[in-house]
N, C-alpha and C positions, 0 to 999 in steps of 0.2 A: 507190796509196792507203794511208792510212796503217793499219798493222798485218797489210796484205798483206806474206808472206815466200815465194810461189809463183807464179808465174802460169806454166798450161800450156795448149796449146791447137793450133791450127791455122788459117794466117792466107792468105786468099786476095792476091796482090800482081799488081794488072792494069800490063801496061805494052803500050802501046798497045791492039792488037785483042786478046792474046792474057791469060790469067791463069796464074800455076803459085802452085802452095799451096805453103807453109812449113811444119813444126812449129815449135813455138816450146818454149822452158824457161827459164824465168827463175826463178834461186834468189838470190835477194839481191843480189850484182853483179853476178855472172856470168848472162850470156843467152848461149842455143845456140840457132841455128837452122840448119835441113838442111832441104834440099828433102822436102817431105812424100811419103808413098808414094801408087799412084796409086789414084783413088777417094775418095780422102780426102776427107771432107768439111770446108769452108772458113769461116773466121769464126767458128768455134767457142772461147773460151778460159774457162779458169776461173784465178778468183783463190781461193787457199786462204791463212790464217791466222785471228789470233787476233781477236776485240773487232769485229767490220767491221760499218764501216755500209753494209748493205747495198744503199742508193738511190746511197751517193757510188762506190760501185764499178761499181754497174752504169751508172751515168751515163758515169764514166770510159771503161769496156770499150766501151760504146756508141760512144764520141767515139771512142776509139783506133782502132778500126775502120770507122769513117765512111768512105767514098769522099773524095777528095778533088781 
């Protein structure tokens, strides 16, 4: 979204029966992800910058996360 320059968080990714979480970090172009440590709790992210409209982000993070 626009005026996001962060997003961090922790992303559940199901493939078939089974789930392993992610970290995630995203600074501008560069995105890292590594297997998240265990317990971690899944589907959590936050976007940080400047001006946000806070309904068009959380709409986004919602979708981005969606099952699909």
């Amino acid at each position: 979204p626009s005026g996001v320059y962060r997003i961090k968080g922790t992303i559940g990714v199901r493939y078939r029966a089974s789930t392993r979480n992610y970290s995630v970090n995203v600074v501008g172009p560069s995105v890292h992800i590594a297997v998240a440590p265990p317990r971690c709790a899944a589907n959590n992210l936050v976007a940080i910058g400047m001006s946000l409209d806070a309904d068009d982000v959380r709409y986004r993070m919602r979708s981005a996360l969606a099952p699909v």
